[in-house]
C-alpha positions as a LaTeX table, in Angstrom:
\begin{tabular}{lrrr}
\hline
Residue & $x$ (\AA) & $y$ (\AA) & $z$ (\AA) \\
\hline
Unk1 & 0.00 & 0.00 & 0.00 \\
Unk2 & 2.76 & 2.18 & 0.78 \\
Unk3 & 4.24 & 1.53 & $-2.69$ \\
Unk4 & 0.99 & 2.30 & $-4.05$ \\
Unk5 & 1.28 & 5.70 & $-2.40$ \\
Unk6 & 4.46 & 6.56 & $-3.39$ \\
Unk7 & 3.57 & 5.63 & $-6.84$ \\
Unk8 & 1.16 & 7.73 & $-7.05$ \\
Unk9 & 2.50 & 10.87 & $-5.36$ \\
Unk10 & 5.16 & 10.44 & $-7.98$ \\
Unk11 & 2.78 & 10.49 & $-10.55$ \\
Unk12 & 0.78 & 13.32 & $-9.08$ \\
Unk13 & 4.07 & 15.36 & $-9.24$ \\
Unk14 & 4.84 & 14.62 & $-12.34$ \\
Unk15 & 1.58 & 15.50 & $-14.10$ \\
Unk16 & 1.94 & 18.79 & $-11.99$ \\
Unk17 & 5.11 & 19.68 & $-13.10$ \\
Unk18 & 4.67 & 19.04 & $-17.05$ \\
Unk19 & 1.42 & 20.64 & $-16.64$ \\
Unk20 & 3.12 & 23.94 & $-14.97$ \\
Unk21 & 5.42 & 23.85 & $-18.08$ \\
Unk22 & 3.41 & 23.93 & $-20.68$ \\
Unk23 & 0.94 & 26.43 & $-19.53$ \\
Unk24 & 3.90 & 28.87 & $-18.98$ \\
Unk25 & 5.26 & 27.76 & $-22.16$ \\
Unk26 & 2.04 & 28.72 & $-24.31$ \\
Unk27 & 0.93 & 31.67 & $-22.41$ \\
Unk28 & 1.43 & 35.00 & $-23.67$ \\
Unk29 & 0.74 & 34.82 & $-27.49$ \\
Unk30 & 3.08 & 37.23 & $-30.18$ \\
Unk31 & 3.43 & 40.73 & $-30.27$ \\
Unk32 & 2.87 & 43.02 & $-32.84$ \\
Unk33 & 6.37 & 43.45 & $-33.81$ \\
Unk34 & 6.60 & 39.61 & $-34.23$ \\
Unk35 & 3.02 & 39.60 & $-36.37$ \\
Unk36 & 4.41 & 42.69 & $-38.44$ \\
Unk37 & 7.94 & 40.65 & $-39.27$ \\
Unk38 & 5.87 & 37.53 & $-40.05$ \\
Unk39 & 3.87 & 39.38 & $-42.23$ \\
Unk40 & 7.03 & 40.82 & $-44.04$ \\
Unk41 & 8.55 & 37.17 & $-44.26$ \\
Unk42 & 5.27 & 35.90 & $-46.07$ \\
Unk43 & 6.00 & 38.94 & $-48.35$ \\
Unk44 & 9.41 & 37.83 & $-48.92$ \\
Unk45 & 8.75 & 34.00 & $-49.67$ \\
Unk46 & 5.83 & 35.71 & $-52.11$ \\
Unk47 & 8.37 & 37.90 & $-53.75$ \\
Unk48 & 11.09 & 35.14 & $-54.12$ \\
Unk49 & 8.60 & 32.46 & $-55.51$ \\
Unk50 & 7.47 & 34.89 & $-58.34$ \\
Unk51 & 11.11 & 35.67 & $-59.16$ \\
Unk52 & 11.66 & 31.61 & $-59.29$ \\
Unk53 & 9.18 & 31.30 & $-61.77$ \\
Unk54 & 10.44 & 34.28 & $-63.76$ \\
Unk55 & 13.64 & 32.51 & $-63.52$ \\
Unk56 & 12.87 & 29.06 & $-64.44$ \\
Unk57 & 10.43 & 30.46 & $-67.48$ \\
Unk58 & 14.02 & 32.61 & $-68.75$ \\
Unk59 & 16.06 & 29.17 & $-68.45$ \\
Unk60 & 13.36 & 26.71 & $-70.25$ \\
Unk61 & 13.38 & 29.77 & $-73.14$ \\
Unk62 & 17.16 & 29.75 & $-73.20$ \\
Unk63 & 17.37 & 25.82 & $-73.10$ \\
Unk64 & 14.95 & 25.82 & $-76.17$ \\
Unk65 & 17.19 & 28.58 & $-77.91$ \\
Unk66 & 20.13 & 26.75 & $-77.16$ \\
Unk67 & 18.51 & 23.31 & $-78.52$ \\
Unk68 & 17.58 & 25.36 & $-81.54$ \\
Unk69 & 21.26 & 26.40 & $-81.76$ \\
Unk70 & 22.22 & 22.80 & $-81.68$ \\
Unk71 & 20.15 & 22.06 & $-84.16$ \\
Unk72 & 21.51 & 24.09 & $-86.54$ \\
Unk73 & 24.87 & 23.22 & $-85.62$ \\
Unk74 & 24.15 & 20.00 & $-86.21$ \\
Unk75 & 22.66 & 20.44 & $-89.54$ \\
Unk76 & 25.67 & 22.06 & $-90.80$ \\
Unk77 & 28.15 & 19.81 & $-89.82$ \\
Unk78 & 25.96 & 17.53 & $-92.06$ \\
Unk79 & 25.78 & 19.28 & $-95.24$ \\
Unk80 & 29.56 & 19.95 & $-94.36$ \\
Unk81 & 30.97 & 16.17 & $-94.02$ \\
Unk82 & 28.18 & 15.78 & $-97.56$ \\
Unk83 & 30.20 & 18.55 & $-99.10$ \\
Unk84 & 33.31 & 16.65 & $-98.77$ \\
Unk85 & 32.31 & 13.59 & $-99.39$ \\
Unk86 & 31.21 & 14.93 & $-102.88$ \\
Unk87 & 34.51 & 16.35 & $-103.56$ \\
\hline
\end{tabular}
């Protein structure tokens, strides 16, 4: 019984303690300076994300442009190697 007791004061004490902590730990909320500089983050990660997609739209153009490029390149080292071969 005695054991029991123990057990259970220890338990008790426990449950108090972690229960102390976490109210203190979630009281009190942000301030306005902290909702103001969140707000400006969620601005930022806006901003950058647009300028990603700017980004990766430029480099699929340029990829294409260089494709087009090879191409081209390609093509004339053909009709080049033909021209010699005809010679």
């Amino acid at each position: 019984m005695a054991r029991l007791k123990k057990m259970s004061l220890i338990l008790l004490c426990s449950a108090f303690i972690s229960g102390s902590v976490f109210l203190t730990g979630c009281g009190g909320g942000i301030t306005q300076e902290q909702w103001n500089e969140l707000q400006n983050l969620k601005e930022q990660i806006k901003s950058l994300e647009n300028e990603k997609a700017t980004k990766e739209s430029e480099k699929k153009k340029i990829e294409g442009q260089i494709k087009q490029k090879d191409d081209q390149l390609n093509k004339l080292q053909k009709d080049i190697e033909t021209l010699k071969n005809c010679k």
